[in-house]
N, C-alpha and C positions, 0 to 999 in steps of 0.2 A: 504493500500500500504506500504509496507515494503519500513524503510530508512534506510538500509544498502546499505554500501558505498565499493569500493572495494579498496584494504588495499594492502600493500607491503608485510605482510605476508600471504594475498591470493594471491598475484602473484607467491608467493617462494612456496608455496602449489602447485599451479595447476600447475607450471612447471615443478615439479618432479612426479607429476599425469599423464603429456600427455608426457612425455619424453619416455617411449615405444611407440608411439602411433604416433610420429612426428618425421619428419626430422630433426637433427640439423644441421642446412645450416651454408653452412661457410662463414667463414670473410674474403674478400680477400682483398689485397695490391689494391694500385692506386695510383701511383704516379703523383700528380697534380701539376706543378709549382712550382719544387724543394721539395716537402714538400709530405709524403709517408702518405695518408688519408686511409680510411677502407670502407669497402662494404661488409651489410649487405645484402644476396643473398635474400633473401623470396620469390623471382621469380622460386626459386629451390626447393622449398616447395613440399609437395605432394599437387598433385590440383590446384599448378599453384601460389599460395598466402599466405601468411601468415592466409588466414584464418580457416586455419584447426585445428588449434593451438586452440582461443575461442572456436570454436564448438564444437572441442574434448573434453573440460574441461565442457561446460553444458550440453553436452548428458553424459558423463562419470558418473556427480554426480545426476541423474533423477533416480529415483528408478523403482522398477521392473511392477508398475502397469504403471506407468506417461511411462516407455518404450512400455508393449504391445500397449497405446495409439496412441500413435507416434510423431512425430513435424511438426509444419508449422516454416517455414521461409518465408520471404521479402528479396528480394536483383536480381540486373541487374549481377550476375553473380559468382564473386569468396565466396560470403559467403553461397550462390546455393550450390557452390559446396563443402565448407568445410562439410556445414551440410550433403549434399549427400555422404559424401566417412564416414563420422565419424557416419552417420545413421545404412549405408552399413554394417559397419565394427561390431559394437553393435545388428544388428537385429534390427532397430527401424524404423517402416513406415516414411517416407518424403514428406509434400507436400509443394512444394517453390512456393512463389508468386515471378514472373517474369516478368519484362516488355516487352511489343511485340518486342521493339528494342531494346534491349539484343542482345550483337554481340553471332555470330551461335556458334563460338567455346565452348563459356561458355554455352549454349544452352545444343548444343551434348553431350557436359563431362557431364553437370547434370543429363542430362537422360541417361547417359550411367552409370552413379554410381548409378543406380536402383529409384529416386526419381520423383516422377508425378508433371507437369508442370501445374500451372493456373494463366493464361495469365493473363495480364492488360494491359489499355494506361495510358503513364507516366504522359502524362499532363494533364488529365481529372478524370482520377480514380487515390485515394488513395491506395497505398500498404499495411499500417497498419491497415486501417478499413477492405480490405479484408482479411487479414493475420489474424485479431482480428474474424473475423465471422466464417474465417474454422475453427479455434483451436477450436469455442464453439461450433461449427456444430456436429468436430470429437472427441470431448474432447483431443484436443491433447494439446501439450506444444508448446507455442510458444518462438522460439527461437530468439532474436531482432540479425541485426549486431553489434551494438552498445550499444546499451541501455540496459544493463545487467551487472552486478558485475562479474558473473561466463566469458562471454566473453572475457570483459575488461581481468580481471587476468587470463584467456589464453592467451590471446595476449602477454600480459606481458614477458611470457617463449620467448620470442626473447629478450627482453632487459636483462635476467640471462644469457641468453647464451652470447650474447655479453660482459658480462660484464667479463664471463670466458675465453670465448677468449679470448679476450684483454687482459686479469690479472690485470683489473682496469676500473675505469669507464671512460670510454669516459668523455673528456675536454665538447665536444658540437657532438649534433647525430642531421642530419635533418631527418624530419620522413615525408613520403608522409600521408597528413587527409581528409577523408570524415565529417565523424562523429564523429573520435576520438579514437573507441577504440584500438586501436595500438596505439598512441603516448601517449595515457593515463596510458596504460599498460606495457610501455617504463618508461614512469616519474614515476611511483611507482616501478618501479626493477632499476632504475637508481636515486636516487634523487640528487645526486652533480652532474649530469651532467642538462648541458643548451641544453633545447629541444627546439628546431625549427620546427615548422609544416609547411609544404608547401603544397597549393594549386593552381589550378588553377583558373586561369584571371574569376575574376565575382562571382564565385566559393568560397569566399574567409571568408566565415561564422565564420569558428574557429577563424583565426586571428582576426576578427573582433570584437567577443565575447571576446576574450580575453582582447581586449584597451577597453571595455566597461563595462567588467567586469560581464554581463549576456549574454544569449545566444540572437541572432543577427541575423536574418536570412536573409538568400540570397535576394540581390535587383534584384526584378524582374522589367523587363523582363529577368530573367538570360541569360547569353549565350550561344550559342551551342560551345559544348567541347567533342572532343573523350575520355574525361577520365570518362565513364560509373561508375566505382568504388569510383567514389569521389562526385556524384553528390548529396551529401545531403545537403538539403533545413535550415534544421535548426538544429544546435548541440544537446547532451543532456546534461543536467547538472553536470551527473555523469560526464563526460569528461573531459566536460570545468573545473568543481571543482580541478580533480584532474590533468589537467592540469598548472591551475591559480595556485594550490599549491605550485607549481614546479618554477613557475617563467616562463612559455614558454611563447615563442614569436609566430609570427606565418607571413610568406609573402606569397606571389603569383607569380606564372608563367605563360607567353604566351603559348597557343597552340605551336608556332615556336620554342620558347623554349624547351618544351618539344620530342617535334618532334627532334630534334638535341639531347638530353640529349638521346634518343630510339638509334638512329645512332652511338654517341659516347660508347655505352655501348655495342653495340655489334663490336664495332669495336676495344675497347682497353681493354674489360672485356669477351669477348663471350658471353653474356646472353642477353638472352631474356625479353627487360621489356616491357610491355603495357603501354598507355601512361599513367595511373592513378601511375603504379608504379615505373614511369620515375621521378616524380616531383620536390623529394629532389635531383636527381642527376641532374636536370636542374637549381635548384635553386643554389646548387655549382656551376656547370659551367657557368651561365649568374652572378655571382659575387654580389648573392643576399644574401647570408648565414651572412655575415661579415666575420672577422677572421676565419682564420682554421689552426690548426695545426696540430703535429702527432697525436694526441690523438682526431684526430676528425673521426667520423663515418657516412657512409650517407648510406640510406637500400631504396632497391629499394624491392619494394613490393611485386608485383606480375608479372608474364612474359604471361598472357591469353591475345593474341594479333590475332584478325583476321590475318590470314594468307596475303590477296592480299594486307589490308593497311597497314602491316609490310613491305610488299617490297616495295611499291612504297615510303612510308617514306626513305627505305634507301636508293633507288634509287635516289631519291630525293638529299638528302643529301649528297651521294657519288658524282650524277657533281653538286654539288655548295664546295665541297671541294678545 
């Protein structure tokens, strides 16, 4: 097993690698509380997430036979679908392992970006043991969300762009985590900035890892949470490392929190976030972040949001305004 670690100059590599290949979302204003903060889009990503970004950098660097093979991926949705558009895109077979309750939107898009679907149930079968059996079935490459150098330092190419936008490093960025590798990939293209990971209520693994200084996994019985994209059980060490390197912190938010941060954001931003890539913008506004000032940045993730519980959230939230 290879202990290569991923590195500030493979973030600055693979960002100038997938920068044909990706959107670079912009930064908008938000003025919170007197004080004019930043919004990182990833919701406006192609695919719905920042996770097109990884996937494009370790399908990009697979060579020509590991490509006729093809890939399997693992994931309830937005890294389904990086891998599916950045498969698409290279000519490279796709098969994702999906959970049965996987919201439809993220479903649809992955088979509609040409990739074959096999199912699982989340709470009784393993993702990575099936993930691990097709890749040796089909010889393909498996591609992890998380747990890979070449992902991590795609993700990364969000925190260079940010840093160019801005024309400096963010003060403090909060970053919505699953697993980590966006806020990992954030703290190595950012290291003077103060990273904040935000999770949700139960959910709360990285934080947790990080005051204990090993990885920590979810106290079960976890609890039910519409943030599908966040719901990893146990960090990887690549993350938490290069997180802890950094000095990150890490808190947590309510469902109701979040549900509000979804409402506020399309009503003072236009965008579409899902609740997974609501989390640091709830974590600012329920007044869990700490200090903030002009130089702070908060990225809302991804915007793959069922359609009927996107309205009734804002409905929702509209009469209790």
């Amino acid at each position: 097993m290879s202990d290569r670690k991923p590195t500030a100059n493979g973030v600055s590599a693979a960002a100038e690698r997938v920068a044909p290949h990706v959107t670079r979302t912009p930064l908008l204003p938000l003025d919170w509380r007197g004080v004019r903060l930043w919004v990182k889009a990833e919701c406006l990503q192609q695919g719905g997430s920042f996770k097109l970004r990884g996937a494009t950098n370790r399908l990009l660097l697979l060579g020509e036979d590991a490509r006729r093979r093809g890939v399997v991926a693992f994931s309830s949705g937005n890294h389904a679908l990086g891998v599916a558009i950045a498969a698409r895109r290279l000519g490279i077979p796709a098969t994702i392992v999906m959970p049965s309750d996987a919201p439809a939107v993220k479903r649809d898009a992955t088979l509609a970006a040409g990739a074959a679907i096999v199912g699982y149930d989340r709470a009784t079968e393993s993702r990575e043991e099936i993930g691990a059996r097709l890749a040796a079935e089909k010889g393909a490459t498996l591609v992890p969300s998380f747990d890979d150098v070449d992902v991590i330092e795609g993700q990364g190419s969000a925190g260079v762009e940010i840093g160019a936008q801005l024309g400096r490093a963010p003060d403090k960025l909060l970053v919505p985590c699953g697993g980590g590798g966006l806020s990992a990939g954030i703290a190595l293209a950012l290291p003077d900035t103060e990273i904040v990971t935000v999770e949700p209520e139960g959910w709360d693994d990285m934080a947790r890892s990080l005051e204990a200084g090993r990885p920590v996994p979810v106290r079960e019985p976890a609890p039910p949470t519409r943030c599908d994209a966040l719901q990893t059980k146990l960090v990887s060490p690549l993350t938490l490392d290069a997180l802890r390197a950094s000095g990150a912190r890490g808190v947590w938010v309510s469902e109701q929190e979040i549900e509000a941060a979804m409402a506020f954001a399309a009503r003072h931003l236009r965008l579409v976030a899902e609740p997974g890539g609501a989390v640091a913008l709830a974590a600012l506004l329920a007044g869990k972040a700490g200090d903030v000032g002009e130089n702070t940045v908060v990225v809302i993730s991804g915007g793959n949001v069922d359609p009927l519980l996107y309205a009734r959230i804002l409905e929702t939230h509209a009469a209790a305004r």
